[in-house]
DRENZA-226526 format. One record per atom (N, C-alpha, C): residue in one letter; atom name; x, y, z. Coordinates in steps of 0.001 Angstrom, whole numbers, plus 500000, padded with zeros to 6 digits. Atoms other than C-alpha are relative to their C-alpha. Example, Ala and Ser with C-alpha at 12.3 -4.5 7.8 and 13.67 -1.06 7.14 Angstrom:
@r a a N X 500890 Y 498810 Z 500000
@r a a CA X 512300 Y 495500 Z 507800
@r a a C X 500900 Y 501200 Z 500000
@r s a N X 499180 Y 498810 Z 499940
@r s a CA X 513670 Y 498940 Z 507140
@r s a C X 499230 Y 501090 Z 500730
***
This chain:
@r x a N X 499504 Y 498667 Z 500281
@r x a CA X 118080 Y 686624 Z 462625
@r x a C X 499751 Y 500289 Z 498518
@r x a N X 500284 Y 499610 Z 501608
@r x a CA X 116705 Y 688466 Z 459526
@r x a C X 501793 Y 500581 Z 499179
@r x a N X 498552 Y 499785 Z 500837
@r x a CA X 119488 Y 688697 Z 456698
@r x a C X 499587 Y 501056 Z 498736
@r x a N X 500411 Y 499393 Z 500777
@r x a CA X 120063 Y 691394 Z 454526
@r x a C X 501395 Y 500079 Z 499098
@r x a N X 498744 Y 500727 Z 500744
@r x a CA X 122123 Y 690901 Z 451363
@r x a C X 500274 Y 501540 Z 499398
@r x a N X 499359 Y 498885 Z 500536
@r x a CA X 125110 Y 693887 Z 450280
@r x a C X 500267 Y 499761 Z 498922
@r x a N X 499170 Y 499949 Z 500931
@r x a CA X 126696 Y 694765 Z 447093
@r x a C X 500923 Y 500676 Z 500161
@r x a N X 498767 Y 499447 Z 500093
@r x a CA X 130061 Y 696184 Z 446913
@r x a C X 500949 Y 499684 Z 499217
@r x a N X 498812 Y 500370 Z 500730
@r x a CA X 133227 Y 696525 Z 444866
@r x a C X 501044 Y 500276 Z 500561
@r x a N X 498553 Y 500016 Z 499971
@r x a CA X 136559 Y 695811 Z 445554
@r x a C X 501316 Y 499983 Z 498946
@r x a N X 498845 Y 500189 Z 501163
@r x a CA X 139839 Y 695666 Z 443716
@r x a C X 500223 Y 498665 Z 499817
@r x a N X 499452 Y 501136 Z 500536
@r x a CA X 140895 Y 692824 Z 441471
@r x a C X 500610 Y 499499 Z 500862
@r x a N X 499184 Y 500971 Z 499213
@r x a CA X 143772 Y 692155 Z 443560
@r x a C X 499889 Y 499713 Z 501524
@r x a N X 500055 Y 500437 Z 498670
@r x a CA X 142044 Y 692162 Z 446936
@r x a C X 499462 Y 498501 Z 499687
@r x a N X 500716 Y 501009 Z 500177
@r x a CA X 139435 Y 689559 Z 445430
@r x a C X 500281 Y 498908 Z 499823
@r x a N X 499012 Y 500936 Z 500143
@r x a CA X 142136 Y 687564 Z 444065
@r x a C X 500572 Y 499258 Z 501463
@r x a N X 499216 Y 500198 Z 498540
@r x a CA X 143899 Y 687650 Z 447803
@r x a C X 498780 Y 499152 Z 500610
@r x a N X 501124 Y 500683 Z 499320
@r x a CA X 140536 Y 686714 Z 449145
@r x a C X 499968 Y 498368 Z 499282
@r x a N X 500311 Y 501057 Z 500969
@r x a CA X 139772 Y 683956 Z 446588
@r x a C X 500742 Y 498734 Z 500560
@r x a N X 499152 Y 501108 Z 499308
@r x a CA X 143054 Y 681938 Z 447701
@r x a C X 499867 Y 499817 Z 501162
@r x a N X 500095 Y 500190 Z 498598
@r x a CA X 142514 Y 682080 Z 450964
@r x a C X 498801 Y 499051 Z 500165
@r x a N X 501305 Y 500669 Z 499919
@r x a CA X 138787 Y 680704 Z 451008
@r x a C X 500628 Y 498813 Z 498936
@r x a N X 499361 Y 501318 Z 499973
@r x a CA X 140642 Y 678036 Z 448868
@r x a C X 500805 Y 498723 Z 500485
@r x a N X 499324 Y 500880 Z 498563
@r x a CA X 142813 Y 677025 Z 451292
@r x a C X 499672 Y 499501 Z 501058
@r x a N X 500756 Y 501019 Z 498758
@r x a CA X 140607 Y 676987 Z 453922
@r x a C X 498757 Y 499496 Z 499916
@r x a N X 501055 Y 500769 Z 500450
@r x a CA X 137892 Y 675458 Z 452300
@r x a C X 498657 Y 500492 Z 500082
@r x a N X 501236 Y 499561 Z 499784
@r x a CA X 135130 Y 677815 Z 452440
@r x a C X 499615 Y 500958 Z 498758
@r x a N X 500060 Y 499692 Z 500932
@r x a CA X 133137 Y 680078 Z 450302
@r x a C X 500307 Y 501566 Z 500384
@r x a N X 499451 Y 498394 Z 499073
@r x a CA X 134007 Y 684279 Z 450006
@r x a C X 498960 Y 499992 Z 500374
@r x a N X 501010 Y 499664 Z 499073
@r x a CA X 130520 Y 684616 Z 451299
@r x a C X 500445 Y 500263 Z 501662
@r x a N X 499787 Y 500473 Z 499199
@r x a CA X 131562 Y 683008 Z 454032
@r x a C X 500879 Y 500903 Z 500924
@r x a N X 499046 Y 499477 Z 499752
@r x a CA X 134701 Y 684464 Z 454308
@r x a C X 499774 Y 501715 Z 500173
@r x a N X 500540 Y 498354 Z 499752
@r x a CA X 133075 Y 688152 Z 454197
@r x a C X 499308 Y 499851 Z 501305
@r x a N X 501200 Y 499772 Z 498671
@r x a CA X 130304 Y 687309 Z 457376
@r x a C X 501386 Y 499757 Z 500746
@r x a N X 499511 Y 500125 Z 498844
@r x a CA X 133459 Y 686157 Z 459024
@r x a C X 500731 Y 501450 Z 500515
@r x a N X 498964 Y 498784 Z 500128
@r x a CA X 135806 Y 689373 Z 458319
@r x a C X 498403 Y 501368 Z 500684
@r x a N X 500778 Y 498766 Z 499377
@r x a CA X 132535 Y 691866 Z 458943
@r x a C X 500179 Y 499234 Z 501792
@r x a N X 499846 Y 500262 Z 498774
@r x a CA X 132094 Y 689722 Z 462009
@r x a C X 500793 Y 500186 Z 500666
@r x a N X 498809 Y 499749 Z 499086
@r x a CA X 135375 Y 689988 Z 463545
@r x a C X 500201 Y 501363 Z 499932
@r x a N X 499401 Y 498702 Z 499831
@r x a CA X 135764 Y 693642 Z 462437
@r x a C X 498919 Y 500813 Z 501308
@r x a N X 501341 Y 499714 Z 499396
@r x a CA X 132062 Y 694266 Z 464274
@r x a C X 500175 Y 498944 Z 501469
@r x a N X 499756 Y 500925 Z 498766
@r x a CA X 133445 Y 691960 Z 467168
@r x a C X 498764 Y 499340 Z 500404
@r x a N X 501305 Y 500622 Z 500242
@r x a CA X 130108 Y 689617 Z 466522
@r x a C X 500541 Y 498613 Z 499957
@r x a N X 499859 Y 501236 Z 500046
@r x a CA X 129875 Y 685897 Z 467073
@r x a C X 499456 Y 499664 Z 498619
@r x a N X 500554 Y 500969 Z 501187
@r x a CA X 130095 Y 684219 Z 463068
@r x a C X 498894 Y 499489 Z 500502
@r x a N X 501053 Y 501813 Z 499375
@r x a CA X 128049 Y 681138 Z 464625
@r x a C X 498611 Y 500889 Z 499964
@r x a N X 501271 Y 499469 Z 499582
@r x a CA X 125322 Y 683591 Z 465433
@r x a C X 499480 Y 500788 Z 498755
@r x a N X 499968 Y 499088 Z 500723
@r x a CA X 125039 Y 685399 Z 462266
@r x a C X 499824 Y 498916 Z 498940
@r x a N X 499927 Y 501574 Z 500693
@r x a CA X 125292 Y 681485 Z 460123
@r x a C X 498982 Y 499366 Z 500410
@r x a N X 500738 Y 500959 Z 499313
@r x a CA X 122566 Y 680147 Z 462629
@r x a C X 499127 Y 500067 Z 499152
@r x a N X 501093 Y 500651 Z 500508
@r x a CA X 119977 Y 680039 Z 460017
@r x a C X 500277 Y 499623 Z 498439
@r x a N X 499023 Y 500987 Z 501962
@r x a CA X 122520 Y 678809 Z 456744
@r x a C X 499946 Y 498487 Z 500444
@r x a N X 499827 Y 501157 Z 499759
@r x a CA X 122509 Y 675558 Z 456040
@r x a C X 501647 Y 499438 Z 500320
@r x a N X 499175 Y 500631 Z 500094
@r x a CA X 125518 Y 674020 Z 457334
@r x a C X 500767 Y 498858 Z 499127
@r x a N X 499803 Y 501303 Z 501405
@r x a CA X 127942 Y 671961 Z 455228
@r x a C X 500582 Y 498917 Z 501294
@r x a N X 499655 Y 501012 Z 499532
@r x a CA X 128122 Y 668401 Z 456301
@r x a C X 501594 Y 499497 Z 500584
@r x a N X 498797 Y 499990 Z 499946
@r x a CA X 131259 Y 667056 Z 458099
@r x a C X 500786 Y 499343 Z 498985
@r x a N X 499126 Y 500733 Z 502000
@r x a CA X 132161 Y 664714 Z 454795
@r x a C X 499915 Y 500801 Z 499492
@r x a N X 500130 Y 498751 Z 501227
@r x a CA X 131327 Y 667998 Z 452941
@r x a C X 501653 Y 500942 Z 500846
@r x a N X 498823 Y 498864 Z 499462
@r x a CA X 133956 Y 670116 Z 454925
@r x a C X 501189 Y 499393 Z 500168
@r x a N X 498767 Y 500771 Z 500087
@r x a CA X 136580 Y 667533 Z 455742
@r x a C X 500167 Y 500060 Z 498361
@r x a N X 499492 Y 500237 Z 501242
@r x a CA X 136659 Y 666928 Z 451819
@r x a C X 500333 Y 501154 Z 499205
@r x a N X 498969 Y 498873 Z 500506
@r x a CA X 137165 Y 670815 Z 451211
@r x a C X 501353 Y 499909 Z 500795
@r x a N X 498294 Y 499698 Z 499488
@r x a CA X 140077 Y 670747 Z 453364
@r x a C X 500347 Y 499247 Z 499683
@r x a N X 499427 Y 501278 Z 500835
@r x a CA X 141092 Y 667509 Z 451887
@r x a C X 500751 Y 500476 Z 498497
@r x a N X 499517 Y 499256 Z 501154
@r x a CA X 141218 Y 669263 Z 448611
@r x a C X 501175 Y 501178 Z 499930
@r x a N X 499138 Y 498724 Z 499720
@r x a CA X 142446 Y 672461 Z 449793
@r x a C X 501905 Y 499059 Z 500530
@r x a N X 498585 Y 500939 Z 499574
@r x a CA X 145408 Y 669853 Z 451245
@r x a C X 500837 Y 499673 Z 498619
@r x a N X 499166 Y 501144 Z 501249
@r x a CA X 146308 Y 667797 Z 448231
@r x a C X 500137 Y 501517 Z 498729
@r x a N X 499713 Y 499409 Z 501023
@r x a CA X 146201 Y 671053 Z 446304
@r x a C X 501633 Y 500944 Z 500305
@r x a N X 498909 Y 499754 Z 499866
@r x a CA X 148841 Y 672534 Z 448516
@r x a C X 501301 Y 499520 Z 499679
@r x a N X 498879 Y 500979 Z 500228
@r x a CA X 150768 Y 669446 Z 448403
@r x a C X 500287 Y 500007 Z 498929
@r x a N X 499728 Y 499875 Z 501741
@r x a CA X 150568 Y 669533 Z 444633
@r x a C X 501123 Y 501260 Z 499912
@r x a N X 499596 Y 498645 Z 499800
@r x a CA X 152382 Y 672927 Z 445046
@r x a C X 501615 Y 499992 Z 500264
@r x a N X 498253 Y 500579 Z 499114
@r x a CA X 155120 Y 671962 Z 447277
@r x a C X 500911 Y 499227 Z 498679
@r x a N X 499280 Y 501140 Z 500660
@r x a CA X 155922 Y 668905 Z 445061
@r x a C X 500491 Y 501085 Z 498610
@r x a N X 500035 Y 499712 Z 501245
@r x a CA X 156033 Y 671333 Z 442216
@r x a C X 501125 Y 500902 Z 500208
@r x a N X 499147 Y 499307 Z 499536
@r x a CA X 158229 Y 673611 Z 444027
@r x a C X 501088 Y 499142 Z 500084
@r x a N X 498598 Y 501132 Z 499646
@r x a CA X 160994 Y 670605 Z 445459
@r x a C X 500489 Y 499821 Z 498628
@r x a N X 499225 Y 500549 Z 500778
@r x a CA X 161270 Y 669215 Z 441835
@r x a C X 500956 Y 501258 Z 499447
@r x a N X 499171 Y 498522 Z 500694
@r x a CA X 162260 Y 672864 Z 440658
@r x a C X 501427 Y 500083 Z 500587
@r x a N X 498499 Y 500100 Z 499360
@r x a CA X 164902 Y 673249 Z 443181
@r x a C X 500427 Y 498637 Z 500081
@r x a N X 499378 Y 501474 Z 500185
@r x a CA X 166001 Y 669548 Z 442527
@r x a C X 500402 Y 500294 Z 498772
@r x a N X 498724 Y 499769 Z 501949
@r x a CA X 166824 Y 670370 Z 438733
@r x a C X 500798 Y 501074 Z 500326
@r x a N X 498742 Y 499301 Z 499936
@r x a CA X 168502 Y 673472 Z 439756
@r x a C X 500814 Y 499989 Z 500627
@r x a N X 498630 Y 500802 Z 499194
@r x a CA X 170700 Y 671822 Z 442563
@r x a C X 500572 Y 498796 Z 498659
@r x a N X 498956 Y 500532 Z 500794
@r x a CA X 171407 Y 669242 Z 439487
@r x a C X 500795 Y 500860 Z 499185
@r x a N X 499599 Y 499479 Z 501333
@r x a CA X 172063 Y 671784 Z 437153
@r x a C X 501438 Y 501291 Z 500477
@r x a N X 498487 Y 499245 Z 499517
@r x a CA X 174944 Y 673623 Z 439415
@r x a C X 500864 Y 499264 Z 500128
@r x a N X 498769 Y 500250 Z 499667
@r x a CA X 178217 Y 673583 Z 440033
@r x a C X 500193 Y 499140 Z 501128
@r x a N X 499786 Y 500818 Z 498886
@r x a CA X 178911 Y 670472 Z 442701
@r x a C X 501055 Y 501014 Z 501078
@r x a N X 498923 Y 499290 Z 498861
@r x a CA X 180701 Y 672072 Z 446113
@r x a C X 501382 Y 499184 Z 499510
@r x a N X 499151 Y 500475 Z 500119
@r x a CA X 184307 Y 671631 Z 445661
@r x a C X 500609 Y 498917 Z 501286
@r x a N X 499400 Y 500309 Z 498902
@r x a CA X 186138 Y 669011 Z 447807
@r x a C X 500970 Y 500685 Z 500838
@r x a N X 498663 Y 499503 Z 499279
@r x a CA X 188527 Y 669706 Z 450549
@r x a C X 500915 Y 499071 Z 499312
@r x a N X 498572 Y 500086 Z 500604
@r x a CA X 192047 Y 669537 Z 449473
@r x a C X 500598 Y 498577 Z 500565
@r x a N X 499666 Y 501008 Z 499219
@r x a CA X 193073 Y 666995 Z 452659
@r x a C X 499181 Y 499469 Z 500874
@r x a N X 500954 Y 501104 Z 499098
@r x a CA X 191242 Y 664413 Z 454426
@r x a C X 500140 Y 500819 Z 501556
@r x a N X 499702 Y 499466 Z 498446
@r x a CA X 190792 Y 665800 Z 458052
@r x a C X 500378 Y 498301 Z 500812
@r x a N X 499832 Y 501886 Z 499103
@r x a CA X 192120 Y 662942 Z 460604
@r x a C X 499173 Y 499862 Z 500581
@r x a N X 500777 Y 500672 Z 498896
@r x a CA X 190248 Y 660515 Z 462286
@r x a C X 499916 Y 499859 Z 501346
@r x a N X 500119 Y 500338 Z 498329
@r x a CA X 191578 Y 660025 Z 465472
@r x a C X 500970 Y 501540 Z 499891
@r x a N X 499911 Y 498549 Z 499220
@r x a CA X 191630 Y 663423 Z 467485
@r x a C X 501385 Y 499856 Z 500423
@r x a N X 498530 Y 499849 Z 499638
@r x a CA X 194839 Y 661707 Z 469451
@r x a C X 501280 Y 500184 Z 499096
@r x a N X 498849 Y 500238 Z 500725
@r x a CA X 197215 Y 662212 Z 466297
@r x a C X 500100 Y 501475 Z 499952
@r x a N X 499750 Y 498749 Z 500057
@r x a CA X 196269 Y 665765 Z 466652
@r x a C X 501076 Y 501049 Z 500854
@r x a N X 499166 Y 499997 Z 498892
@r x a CA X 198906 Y 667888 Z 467500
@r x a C X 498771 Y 501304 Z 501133
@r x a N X 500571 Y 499607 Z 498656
@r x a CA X 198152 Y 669948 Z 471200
@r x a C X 499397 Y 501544 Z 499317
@r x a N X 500377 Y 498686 Z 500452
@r x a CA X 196036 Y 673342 Z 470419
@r x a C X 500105 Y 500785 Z 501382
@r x a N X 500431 Y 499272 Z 499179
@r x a CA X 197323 Y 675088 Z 473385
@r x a C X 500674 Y 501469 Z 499932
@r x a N X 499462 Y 498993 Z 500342
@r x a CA X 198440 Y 678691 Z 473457
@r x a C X 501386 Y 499995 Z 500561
@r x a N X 499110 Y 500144 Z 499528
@r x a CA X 202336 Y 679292 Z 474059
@r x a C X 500188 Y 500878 Z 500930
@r x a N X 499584 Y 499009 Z 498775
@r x a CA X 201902 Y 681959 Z 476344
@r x a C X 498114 Y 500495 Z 499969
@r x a N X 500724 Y 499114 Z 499567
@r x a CA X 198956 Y 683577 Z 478294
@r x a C X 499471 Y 501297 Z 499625
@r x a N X 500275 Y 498501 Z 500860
@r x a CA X 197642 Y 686780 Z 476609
@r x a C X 498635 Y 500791 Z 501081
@r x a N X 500420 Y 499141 Z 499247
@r x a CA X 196528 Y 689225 Z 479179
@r x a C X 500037 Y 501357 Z 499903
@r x a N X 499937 Y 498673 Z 500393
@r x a CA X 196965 Y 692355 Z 477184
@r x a C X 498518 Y 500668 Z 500108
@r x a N X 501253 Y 499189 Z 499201
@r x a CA X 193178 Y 692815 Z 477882
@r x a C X 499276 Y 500192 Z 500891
@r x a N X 500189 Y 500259 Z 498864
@r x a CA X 193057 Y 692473 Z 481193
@r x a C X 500230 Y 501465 Z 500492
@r x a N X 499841 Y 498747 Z 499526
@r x a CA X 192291 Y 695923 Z 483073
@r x a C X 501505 Y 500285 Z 501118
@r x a N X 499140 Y 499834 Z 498791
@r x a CA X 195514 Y 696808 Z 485370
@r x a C X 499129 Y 499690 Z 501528
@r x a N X 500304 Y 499965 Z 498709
@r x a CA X 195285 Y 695775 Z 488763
@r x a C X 500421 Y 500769 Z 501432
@r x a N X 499248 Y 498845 Z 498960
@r x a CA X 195594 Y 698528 Z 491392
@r x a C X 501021 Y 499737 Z 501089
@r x a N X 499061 Y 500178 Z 499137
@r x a CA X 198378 Y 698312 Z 493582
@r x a C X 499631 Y 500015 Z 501158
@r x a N X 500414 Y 499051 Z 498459
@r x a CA X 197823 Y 698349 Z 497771
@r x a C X 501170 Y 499962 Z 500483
***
């Protein structure tokens, strides 16, 4: 399939949006543009790629490898944050009294009377 190459401009902050994404999933925006025309043009990628060179599976496992350990970097960077600012608050206060252990010392939770005040009347025969 003959290829014919566009120019176009977008906004900073789509390119940006794009950018992370093709980081994450390990590809290039090229890439990431034949797929987006493709899907908007309801076109098989694969068929439209068939004469790019493919990247090797050690080449592609090791972008998503990257794209991985960079997330993870991320996370970890996130947890320690909320780990200093859970140290850096106020501890929950205790309860006042120990709750008991054994259930049987509890006294009985039953009601002293029946409460049927919302019970519809029942018609007389």
């Amino acid at each position: 399939m003959a290829k014919k190459g566009v120019a176009f401009r977008i906004p900073e902050e789509w390119y940006a949006e794009i950018q992370q994404i093709c980081e994450r999933r390990g590809i290039s925006v090229s890439d990431f543009l034949i797929e987006a025309t493709a899907k908007a043009l309801r076109k098989n990628v694969h068929a439209a790629n068939r004469d790019s060179l493919p990247l090797s599976n050690q080449e592609t496992t090791q972008k998503r490898l990257t794209a991985v350990e960079e997330s993870l970097l991320v996370l970890t960077q996130r947890l320690t944050k909320m780990e200093q600012q859970a140290a850096s608050s106020k501890p929950f206060p205790q309860p006042l009294a120990s709750a008991p252990t054994n259930w049987d010392d509890l006294p009985d939770d039953e009601p002293d009377e029946v409460l049927i005040d919302f019970l519809e009347p029942e018609p007389y025969t």
